[in-house]
N, C-alpha and C positions, 0 to 999 in steps of 0.2 A: 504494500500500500504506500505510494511513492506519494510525497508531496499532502502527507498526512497533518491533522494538527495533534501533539504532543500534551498531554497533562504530566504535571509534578503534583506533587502532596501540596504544595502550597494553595493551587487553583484549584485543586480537587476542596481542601480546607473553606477556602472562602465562598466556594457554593455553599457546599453543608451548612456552614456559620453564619452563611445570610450578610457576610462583608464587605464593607465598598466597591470592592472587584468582582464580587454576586454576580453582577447584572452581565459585564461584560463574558461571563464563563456559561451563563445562563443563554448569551445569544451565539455561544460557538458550540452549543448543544442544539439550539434549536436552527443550528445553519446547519450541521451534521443531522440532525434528523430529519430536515425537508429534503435535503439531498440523495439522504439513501446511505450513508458513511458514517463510518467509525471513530472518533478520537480514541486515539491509543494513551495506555497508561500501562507503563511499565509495572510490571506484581511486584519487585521490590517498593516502587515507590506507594504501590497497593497497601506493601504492608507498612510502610509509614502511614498513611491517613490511619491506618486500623492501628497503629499501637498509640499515635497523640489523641485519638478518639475513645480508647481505651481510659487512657491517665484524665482524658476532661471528664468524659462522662461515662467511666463503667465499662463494667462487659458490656451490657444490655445494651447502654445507649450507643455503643459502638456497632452491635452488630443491628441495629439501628440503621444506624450511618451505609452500614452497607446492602441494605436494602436498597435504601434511595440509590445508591449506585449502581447497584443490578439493575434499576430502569432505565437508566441514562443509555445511551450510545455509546458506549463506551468498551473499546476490543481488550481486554488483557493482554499482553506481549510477556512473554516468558522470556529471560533474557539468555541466551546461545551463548557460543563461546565470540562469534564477531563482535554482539555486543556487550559482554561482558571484557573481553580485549580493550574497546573503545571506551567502558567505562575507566578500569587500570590505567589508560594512558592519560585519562582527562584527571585522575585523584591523585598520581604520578606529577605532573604538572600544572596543577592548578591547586589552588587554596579553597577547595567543595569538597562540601558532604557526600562518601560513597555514593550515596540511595543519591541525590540532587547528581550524580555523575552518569548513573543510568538512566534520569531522563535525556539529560544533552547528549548522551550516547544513542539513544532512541531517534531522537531529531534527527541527527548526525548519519546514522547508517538509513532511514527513512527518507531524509533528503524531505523532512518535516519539518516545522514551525511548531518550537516551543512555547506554551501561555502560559506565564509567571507573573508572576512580582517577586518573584526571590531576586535581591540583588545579588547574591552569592551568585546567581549567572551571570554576571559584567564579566566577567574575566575570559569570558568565552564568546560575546558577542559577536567576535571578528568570526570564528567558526561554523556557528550556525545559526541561521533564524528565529531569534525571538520576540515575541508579541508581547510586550509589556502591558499588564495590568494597572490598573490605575496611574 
């Protein structure tokens, strides 16, 4: 799925939380689901939403949380040995969180557009395509 858009826990976070950048995450679900596509979210970064959802609110209200995301458009990407290589080279050289490494490695081998507001992705800008949040 070439020229995909990419989710991070961060974007995935500020739907759930109903946060300033909601809206904007809310309308590249609802551009993925008139179109017929999938925004990809990498299962490491899966299980990031599921463990700070956890620590907010509970088991319960976490597996909660991922209810609402089972509706979403949203593909799971398992990540391979390309993009686990890709993520190594990005945590190797940059100043990012592992799991925040396999999204830009997702973008990256996808030849996708990441949606964030983690500024922890500045450092990578020159690299790959990202859609700033708020």
């Amino acid at each position: 799925m070439r020229g995909a858009k990419v989710l991070d826990a961060y974007s995935v976070i500020a739907y759930l939380e109903k946060e300033p950048s909601a809206e904007r995450v809310a309308e590249c679900i609802k551009e993925a689901r008139d179109a017929g596509r999938h925004l990809l979210l990498c299962t490491i970064n899966w299980g990031e939403v599921y463990y700070i959802a956890v620590r907010e609110a509970g088991k319960q209200g976490a597996e909660k949380a991922l209810e609402v995301i089972e509706t979403l458009p949203i593909k799971l990407v398992d990540p391979d040995l390309e993009l686990t290589k890709q993520a190594a080279l990005y945590k190797a050289t940059h100043k990012m969180s592992y799991a925040d490494c396999f999204a830009a490695a997702l973008a990256k081998t996808r030849k996708g557009t990441l949606i964030t507001g983690d500024k922890e992705f500045k450092s990578i800008e020159n690299e790959i395509k990202i859609a700033w949040l708020e």
